[in-house]
N, C-alpha and C positions, 0 to 999 in steps of 0.2 A: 357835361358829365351825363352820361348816361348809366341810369340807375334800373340794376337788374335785382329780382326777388332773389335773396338770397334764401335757399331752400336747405333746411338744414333736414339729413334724414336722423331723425331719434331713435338712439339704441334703445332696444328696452332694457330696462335697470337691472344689471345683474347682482346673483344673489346667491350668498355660498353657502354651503349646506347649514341645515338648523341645528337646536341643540342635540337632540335626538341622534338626527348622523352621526356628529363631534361624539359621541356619546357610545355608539356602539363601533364607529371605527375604533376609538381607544379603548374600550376592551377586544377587540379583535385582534390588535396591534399588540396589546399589552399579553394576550392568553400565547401567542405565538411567540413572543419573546420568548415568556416562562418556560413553555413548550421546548423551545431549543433550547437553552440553557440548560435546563435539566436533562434532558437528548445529551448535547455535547460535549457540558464544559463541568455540571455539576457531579463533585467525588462523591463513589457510594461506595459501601463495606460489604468487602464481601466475606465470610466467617468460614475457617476450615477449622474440623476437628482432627488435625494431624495427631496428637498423641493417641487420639482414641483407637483413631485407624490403625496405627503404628502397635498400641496394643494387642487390639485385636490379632493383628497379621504374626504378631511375638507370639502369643498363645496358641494360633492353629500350627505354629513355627515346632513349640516344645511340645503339642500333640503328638505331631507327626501328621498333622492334615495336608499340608504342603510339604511342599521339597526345599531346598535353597534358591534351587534357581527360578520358583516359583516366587519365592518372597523377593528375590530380587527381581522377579518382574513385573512385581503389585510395585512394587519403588518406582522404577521405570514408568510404568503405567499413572501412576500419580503426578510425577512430573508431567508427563504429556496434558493430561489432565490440564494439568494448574496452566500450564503454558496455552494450551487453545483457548483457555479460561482469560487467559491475560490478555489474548490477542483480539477475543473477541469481542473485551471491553477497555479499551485504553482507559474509559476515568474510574477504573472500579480499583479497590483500594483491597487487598488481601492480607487478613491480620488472622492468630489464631484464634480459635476459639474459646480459649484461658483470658485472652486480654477482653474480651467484647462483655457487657454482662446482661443487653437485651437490646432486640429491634436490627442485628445485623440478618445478611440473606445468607444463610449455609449453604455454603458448596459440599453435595453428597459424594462420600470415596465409596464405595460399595467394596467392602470385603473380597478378594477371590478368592474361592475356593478349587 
């Protein structure tokens, strides 16, 4: 029998991050979640004051500030409104402004005259 040195080569000990790392990967991971979710998936309110407007647009109506075909194209105008409104937040949530009683984000109708 012949006996040869067995030569083993030694890894050095490997070692995975400390606490520290574990520590600021999970809030990094965790801020990014939150980050998306509220981005994507979480609903928000968005507040119109339709009667106000609607008001409004009645009284410049029985002035005589506007025409008809004026007041119906502050109508018109509004729906466009609300529609690119819609479109450009799928998780946003539109309620009037009678139901909400604080902390919604109003969507401005701006009168035409």
């Amino acid at each position: 029998m012949s006996e040869q040195p067995l030569t083993q080569i030694e890894k050095p000990p490997t070692r995975g991050p400390g606490y520290l790392e574990v520590i600021i990967i999970t809030l990094i991971v965790s801020t990014l979640t939150l980050v998306a979710y509220d981005r994507m998936f979480a609903q928000k309110v968005r507040v119109i004051d339709l009667q106000g407007y609607l008001r409004t647009q009645k009284a410049l109506l029985t002035a005589g500030e506007i025409t008809q075909r004026q007041w119906q194209a502050s109508l018109d105008t509004v729906d466009q409104v609300l529609n690119k409104q819609a479109a450009a937040h799928p998780n946003h949530l539109f309620i009037l402004n009678d139901v909400v009683l604080r902390n919604g984000n109003e969507i401005s109708l701006q009168p035409q005259r």
